[in-house]
C-alpha positions in Angstrom: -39.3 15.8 23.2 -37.0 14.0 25.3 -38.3 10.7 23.2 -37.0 12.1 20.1 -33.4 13.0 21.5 -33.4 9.6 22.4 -34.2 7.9 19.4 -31.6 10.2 17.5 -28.9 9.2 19.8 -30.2 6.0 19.7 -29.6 6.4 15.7 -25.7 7.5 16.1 -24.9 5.2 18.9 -25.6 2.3 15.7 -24.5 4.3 13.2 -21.0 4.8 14.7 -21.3 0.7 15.9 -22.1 0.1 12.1 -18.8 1.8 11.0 -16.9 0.2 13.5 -17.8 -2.8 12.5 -17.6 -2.5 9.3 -13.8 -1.1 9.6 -13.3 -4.1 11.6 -14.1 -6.4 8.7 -11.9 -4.8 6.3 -9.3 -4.8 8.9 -9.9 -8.8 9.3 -10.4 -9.2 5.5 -7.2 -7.0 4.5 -5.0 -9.6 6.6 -7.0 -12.8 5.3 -6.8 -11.7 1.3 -3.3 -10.4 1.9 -2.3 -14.7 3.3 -4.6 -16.1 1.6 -5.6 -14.1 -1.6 -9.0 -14.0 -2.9 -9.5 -17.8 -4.0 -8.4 -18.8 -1.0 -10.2 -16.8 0.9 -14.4 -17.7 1.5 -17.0 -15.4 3.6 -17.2 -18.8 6.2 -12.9 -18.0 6.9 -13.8 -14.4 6.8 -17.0 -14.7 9.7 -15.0 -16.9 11.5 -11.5 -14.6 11.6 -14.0 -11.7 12.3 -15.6 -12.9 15.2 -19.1 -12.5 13.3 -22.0 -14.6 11.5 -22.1 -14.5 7.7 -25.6 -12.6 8.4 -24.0 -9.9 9.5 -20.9 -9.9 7.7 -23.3 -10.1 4.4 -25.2 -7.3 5.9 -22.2 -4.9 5.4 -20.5 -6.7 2.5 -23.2 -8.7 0.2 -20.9 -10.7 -1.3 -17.0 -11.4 -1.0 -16.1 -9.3 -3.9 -17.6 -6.0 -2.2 -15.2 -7.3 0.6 -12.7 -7.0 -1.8 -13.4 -3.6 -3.4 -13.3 -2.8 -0.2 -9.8 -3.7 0.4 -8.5 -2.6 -2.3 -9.9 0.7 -1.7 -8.5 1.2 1.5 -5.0 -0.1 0.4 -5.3 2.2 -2.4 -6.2 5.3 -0.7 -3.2 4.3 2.6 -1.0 4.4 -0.4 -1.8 7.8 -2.1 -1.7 9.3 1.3 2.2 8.3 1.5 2.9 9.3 -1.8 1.3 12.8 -1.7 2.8 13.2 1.7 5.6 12.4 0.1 5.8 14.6 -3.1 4.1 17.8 -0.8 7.7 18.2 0.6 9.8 19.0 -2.6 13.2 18.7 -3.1 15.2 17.4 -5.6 13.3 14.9 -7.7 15.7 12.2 -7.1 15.2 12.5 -3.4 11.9 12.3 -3.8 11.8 9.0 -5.4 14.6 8.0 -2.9 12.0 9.2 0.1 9.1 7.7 -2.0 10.9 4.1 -2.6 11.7 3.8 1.2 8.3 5.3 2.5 6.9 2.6 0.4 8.8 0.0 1.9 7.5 0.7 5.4 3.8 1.0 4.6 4.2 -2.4 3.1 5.6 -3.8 6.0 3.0 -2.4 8.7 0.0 -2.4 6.6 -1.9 -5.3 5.5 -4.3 -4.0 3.4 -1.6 -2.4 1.2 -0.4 -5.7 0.5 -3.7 -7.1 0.0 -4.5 -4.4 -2.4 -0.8 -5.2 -4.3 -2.3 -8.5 -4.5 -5.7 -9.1 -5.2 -5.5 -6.1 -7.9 -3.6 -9.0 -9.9 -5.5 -11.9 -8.5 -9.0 -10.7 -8.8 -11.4 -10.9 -11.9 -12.9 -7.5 -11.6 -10.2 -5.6 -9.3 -9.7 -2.1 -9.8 -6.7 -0.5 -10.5 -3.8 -1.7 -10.1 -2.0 -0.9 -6.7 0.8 -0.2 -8.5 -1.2 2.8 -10.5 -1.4 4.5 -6.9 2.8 5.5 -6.9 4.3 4.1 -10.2 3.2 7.0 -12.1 4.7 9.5 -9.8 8.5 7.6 -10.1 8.6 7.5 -13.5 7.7 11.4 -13.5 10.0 12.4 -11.1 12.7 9.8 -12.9 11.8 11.9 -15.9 12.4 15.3 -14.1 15.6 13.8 -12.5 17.0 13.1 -15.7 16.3 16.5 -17.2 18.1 18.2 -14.3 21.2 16.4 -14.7 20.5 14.2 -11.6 20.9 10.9 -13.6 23.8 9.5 -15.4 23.7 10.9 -18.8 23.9 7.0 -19.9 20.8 6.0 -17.5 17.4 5.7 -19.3 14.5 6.8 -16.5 11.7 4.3 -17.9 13.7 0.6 -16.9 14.9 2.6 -13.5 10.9 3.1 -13.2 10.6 -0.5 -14.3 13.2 -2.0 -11.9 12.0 0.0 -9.2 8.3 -1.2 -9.5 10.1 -4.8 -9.5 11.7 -4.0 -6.1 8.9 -2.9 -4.6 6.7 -5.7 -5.9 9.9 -8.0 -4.0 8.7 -6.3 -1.0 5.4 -6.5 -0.5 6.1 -10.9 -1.3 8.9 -11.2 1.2 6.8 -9.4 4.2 4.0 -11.7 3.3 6.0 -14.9 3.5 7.9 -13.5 6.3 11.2 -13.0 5.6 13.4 -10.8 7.9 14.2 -10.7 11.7 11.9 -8.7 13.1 9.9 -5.5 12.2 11.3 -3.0 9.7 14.0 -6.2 8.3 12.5 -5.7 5.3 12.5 -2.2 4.7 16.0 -2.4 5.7 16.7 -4.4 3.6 14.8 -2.2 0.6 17.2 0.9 2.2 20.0 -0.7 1.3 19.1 -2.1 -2.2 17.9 1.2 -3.0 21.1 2.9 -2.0 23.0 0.5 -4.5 20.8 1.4 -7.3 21.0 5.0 -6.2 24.9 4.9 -6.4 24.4 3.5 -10.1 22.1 5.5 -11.7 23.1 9.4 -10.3 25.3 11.8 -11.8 26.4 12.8 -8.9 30.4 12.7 -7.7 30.2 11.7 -4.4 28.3 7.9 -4.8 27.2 7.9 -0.6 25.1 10.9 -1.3 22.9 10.6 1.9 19.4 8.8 1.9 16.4 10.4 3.3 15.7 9.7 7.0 
């Protein structure tokens, strides 16, 4: 009896090591993909920036591409999370896409397989959706609803706000990966204050320094 408990604890303890490492290698991948993107990115870099031979790297991931999906897949889902996190609170609908637009901005900055995802869903023969199919959808709906309450200028079309907004955000996830700004959360400042400008030029509202979410 006592054999059998230990050869089922035996069985989690590598289970749980199996998805540890295997978090671990999307972790490593994530940040290699996200430099490098997927052409400049081989299983050797990846094994070596892991800490781990190809064998067992190719025992979780049989080829770079299921790396990849991988990725993706976690970027993807990171994303979703913030948006429907997001959207759950209510509110105006122009404040939502304020709070979206910003929340955005710092999930780009502190997570690398966001901006991998942003990346290799362009790059990569055989990508997934597009990362931008994870919040882009949602803005131009709430930009929709905005304008039907009145929140937009009367003058201000909601589909090029959608499109210049998918432009900005696409700025931000390049400039964190070359590195631009002093220091964590330069970037999303940055975004805070673009946004705000755009925000004074597209609402209907009187007062233009109508607050920005927190």
């Amino acid at each position: 009896m006592r054999n059998d408990l230990d050869g089922s604890d035996s069985a989690v303890v590598k289970q749980e090591r199996g998805v540890r490492t295997r978090n671990h290698l999307i972790s490593v991948a994530a940040a290699e993909f996200d430099r490098n993107g997927y052409d400049g990115t081989s299983l050797s870099r990846l094994s070596r920036s892991a800490g781990i031979s190809i064998g067992a790297l190719t025992f979780h991931f049989a080829a770079k591409g299921e790396l990849a999906s991988a990725v993706e897949d976690s970027g993807r889902a990171a994303t979703r999370r913030v948006v429907e996190g997001v959207t759950a609170r209510g509110g105006p609908a122009l404040d939502i896409v304020s709070a979206l637009v910003l929340a955005l901005g710092r999930l780009i900055e502190t997570d690398a397989a966001v901006r991998a995802a942003a990346r290799l869903t362009q790059e990569r023969v055989g990508a997934g959706p597009d990362w931008c199919g994870c919040w882009l959808p949602d803005v131009k709906e709430l930009l929709k609803q905005a304008a039907e309450q009145g929140q937009l200028d009367p003058e201000v079309d909601p589909c090029p706000v959608a499109l210049l907004t998918a432009h900005l955000v696409g700025g931000v996830v390049t400039r964190v990966r070359r590195g631009r700004g002093e220091g964590p959360g330069a970037v999303a400042g940055e975004l805070r204050e673009l946004w705000r400008l755009i925000r004074r030029g597209i609402t209907a509202r009187t007062d233009p320094e109508s607050e920005l979410p927190k």
